[in-house]
C-alpha positions in Angstrom: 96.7 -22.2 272.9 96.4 -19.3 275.4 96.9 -21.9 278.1 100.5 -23.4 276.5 101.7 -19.5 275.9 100.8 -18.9 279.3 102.5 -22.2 280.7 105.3 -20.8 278.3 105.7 -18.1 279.6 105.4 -19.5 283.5 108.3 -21.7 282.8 110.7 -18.9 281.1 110.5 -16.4 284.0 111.1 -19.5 286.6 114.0 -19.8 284.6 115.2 -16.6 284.2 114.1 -16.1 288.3 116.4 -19.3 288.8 119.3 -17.8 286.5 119.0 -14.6 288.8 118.9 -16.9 291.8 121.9 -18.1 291.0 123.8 -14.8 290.3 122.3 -12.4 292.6 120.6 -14.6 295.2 117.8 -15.2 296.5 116.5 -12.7 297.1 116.8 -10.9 294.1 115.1 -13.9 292.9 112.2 -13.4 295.2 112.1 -9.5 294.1 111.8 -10.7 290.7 109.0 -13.4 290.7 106.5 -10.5 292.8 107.1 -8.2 290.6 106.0 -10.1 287.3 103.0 -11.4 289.8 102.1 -8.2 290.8 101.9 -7.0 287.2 100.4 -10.2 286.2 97.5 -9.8 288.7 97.1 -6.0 288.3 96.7 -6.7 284.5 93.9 -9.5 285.7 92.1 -6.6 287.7 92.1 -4.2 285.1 90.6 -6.5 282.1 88.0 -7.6 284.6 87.2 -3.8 285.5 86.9 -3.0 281.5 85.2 -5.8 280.7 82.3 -5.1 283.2 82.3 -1.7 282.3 81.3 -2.4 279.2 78.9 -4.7 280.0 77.2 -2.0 281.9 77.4 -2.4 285.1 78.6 -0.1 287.7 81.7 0.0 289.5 81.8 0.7 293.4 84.8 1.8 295.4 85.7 0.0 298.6 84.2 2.1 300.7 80.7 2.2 298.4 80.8 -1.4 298.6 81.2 -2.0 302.4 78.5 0.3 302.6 76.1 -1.7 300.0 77.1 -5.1 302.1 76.3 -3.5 305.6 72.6 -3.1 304.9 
């Protein structure tokens, strides 16, 4: 089901990108599509962040983590 929502929703904002494509450009319609990626994906980060918080481990910051992988 989340699969077919998600497909949905996919298919909705190409249209609506194509829509904008059409009245503003293409460009616009290449602002518009990042954006909802770029929220997509940081909503994606975040759940993964919460979701191994609560499993208890421990989240490193980039420079903690180059740090861990050097030695």
């Amino acid at each position: 089901m989340k699969k077919l929502q998600r497909n949905l929703l996919i298919s909705l904002v190409m249209a609506g990108a194509t829509i904008v494509g059409w009245v503003k450009g293409t460009e616009a319609k290449q602002k518009m599509v990042y954006r909802w990626k770029m929220s997509f994906d940081e909503k994606r980060a975040l759940a993964k962040k919460r979701m191994a918080q609560r499993q208890g481990q421990v989240m490193l910051d980039d420079i903690e983590w180059a740090a861990y992988h050097n030695n």
